[in-house]
PATORGU-726471 format. One record per residue (C-alpha): residue number from 1; x, y, z. Coordinates in nm, 3 decimals. Each point is the difference from the previous one (the first is absolute). Example, Ala and Ser with C-alpha at 12.3 -4.5 7.8 and 13.67 -1.06 7.14 Angstrom:
// residues 2
+-----+---------+---------+---------+
!   k !      c1 !      c2 !      c3 !
+-----+---------+---------+---------+
!   1 !   1.230 !  -0.450 !   0.780 !
!   2 !   0.137 !   0.344 !  -0.066 !
+-----+---------+---------+---------+
This chain:
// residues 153
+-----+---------+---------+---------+
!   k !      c1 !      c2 !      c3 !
+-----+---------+---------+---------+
!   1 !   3.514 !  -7.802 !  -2.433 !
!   2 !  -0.255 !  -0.228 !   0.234 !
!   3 !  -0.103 !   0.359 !   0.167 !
!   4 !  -0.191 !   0.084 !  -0.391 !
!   5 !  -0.198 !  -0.321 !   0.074 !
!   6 !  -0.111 !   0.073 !   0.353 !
!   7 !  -0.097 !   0.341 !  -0.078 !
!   8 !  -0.234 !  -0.135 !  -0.305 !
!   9 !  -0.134 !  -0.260 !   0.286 !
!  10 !  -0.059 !   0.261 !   0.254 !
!  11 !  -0.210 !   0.186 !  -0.236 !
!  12 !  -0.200 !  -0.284 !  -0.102 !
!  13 !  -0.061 !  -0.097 !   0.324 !
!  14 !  -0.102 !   0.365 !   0.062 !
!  15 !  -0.219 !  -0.011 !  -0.226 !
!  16 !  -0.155 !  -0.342 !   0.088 !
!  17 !  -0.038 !   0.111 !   0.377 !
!  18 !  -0.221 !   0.332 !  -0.171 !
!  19 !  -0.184 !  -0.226 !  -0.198 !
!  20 !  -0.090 !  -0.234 !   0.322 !
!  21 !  -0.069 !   0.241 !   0.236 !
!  22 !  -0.275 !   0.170 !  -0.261 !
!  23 !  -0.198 !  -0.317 !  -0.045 !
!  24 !   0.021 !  -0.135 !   0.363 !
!  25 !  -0.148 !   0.399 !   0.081 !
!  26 !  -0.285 !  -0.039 !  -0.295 !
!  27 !  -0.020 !  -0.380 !   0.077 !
!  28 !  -0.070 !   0.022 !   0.409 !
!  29 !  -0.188 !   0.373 !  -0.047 !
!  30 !  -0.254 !  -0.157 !   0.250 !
!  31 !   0.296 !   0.041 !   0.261 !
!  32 !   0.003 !   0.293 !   0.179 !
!  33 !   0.437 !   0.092 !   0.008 !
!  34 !   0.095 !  -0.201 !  -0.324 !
!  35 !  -0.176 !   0.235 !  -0.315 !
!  36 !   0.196 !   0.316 !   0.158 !
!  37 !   0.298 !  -0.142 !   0.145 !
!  38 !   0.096 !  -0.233 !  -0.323 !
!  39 !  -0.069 !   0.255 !  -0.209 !
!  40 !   0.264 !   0.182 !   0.161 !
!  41 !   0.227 !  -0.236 !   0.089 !
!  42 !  -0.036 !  -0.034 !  -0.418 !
!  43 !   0.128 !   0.356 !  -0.069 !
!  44 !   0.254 !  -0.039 !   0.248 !
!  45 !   0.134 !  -0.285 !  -0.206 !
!  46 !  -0.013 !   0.220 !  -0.356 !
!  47 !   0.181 !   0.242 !   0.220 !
!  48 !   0.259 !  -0.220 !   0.034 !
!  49 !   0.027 !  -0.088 !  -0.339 !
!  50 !   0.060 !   0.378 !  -0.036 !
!  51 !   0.260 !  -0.018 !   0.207 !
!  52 !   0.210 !  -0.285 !  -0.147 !
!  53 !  -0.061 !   0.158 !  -0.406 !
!  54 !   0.346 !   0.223 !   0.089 !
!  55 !   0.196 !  -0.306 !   0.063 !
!  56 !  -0.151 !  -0.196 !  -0.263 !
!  57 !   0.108 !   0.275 !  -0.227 !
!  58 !   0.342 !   0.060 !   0.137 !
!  59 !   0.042 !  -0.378 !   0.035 !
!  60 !  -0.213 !  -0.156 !  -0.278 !
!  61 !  -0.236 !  -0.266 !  -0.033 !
!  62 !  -0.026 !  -0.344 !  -0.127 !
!  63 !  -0.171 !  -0.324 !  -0.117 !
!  64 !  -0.051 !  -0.212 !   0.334 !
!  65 !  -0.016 !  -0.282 !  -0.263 !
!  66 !  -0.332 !  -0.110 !   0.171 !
!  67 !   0.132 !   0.053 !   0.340 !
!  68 !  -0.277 !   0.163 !   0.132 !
!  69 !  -0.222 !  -0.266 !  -0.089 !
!  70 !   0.254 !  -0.246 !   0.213 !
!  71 !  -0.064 !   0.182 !   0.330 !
!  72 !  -0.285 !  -0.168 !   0.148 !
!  73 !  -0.227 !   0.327 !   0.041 !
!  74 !  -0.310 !  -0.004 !  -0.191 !
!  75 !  -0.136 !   0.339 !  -0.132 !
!  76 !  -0.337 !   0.059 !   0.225 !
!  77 !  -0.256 !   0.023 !  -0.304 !
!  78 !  -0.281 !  -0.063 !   0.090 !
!  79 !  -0.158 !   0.000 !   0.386 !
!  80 !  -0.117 !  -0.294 !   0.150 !
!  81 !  -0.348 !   0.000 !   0.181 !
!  82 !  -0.096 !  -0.018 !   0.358 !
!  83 !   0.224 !  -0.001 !   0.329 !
!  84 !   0.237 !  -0.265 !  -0.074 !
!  85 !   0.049 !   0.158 !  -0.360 !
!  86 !   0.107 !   0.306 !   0.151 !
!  87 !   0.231 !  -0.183 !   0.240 !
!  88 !   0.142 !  -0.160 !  -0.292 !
!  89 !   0.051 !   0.310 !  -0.219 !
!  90 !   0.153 !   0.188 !   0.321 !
!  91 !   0.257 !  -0.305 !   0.004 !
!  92 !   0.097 !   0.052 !  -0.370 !
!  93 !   0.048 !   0.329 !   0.068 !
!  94 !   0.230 !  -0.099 !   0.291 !
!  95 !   0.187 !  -0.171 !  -0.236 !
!  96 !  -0.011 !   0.240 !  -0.250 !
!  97 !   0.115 !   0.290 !   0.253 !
!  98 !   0.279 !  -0.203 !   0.143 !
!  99 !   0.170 !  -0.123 !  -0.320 !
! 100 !  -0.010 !   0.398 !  -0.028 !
! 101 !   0.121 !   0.126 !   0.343 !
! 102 !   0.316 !  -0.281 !  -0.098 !
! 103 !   0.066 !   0.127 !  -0.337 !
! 104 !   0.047 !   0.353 !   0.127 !
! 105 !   0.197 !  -0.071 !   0.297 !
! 106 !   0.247 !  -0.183 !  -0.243 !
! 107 !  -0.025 !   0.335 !  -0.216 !
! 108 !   0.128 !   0.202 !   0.337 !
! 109 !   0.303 !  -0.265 !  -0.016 !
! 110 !   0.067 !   0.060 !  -0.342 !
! 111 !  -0.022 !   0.407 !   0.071 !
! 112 !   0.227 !  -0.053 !   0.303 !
! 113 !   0.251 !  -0.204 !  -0.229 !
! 114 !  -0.025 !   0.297 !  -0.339 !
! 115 !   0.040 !   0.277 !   0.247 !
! 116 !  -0.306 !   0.058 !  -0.167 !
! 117 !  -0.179 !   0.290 !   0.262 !
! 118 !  -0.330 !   0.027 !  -0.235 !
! 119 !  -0.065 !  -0.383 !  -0.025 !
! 120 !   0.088 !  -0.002 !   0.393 !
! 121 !  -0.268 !   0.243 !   0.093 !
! 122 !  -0.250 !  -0.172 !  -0.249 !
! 123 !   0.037 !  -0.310 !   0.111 !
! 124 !  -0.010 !   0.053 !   0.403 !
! 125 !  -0.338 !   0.244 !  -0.022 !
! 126 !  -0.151 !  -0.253 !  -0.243 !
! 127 !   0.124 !  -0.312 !   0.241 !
! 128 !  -0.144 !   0.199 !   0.287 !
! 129 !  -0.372 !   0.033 !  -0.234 !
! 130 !   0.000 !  -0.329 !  -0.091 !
! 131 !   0.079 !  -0.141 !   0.337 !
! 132 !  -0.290 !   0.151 !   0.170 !
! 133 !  -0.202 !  -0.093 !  -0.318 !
! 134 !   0.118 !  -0.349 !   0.152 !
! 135 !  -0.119 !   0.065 !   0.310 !
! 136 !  -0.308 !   0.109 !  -0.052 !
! 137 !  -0.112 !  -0.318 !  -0.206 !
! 138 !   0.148 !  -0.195 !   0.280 !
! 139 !  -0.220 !   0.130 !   0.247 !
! 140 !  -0.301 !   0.051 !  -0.201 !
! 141 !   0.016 !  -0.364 !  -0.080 !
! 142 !   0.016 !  -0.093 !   0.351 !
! 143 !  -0.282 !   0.210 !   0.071 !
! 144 !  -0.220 !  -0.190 !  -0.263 !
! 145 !   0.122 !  -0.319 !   0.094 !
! 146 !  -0.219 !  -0.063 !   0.352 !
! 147 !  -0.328 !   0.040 !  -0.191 !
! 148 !   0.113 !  -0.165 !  -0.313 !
! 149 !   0.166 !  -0.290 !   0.112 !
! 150 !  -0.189 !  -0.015 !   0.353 !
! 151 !  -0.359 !   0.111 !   0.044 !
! 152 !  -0.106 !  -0.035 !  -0.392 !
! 153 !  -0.131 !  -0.341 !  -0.021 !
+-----+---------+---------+---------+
């Protein structure tokens, strides 16, 4: 069953998301919103993980094979300095957060195919989190992106 596979993926990139929004909030400290709101933002994300371990259970997991290594998100590891670095990690993120948002509105299609009602509910609060997770990199990113790309000479 494909659905074993995007469960495993979803966690990962779960997991991924946590670990990027913790080092863009130690990484760009100096920044008054990111520390606090990336740190949460990070337990948000281990709350979804939470969230999907019921359907990974019921549903199992598996080897991706390397799959999640094939999706063209990098793992934010380390924080790049200055403005433009923090532009740059916010657009990882994006990335990050969308491939996300995606993988769980699939899961709602999956739920609404099973008759599944738990993996339904999961998936349509966690879209809902992640999508606003989305949203708010979008627009902090514009906000930086005046002064970074702009006025900073």
């Amino acid at each position: 069953m494909n659905l074993t596979a995007v469960l495993t993926l979803l966690d990962q990139a779960e997991q991924d998301l946590a670990t990027g929004f913790r080092t863009a909030a130690e990484g760009h400290a100096e920044e008054p919103d990111i520390h606090d709101i990336c740190h949460n933002l990070a337990a948000q994300c281990e709350g979804r993980r939470v969230a999907l371990a019921p359907l990974r259970e019921r549903y199992g997991s598996t080897d991706t094979g390397g799959a999640a290594d094939r999706l063209g998100t990098r793992v934010l590891s380390e924080a790049r300095p200055g403005p433009l670095g923090l532009l740059r990690d916010l657009q990882d993120l994006y990335v990050q957060a969308a491939f996300a948002e995606l993988t769980w509105d699939l899961l709602q299609q999956a739920g609404a195919a099973l008759h599944d009602r738990d993996m339904l509910a999961v998936s349509q609060r966690c879209a809902r989190e992640a999508s606003i997770q989305q949203g708010w990199l979008r627009t902090r990113s514009k906000q930086a992106a005046p002064q970074t790309l702009v006025l900073a000479r």
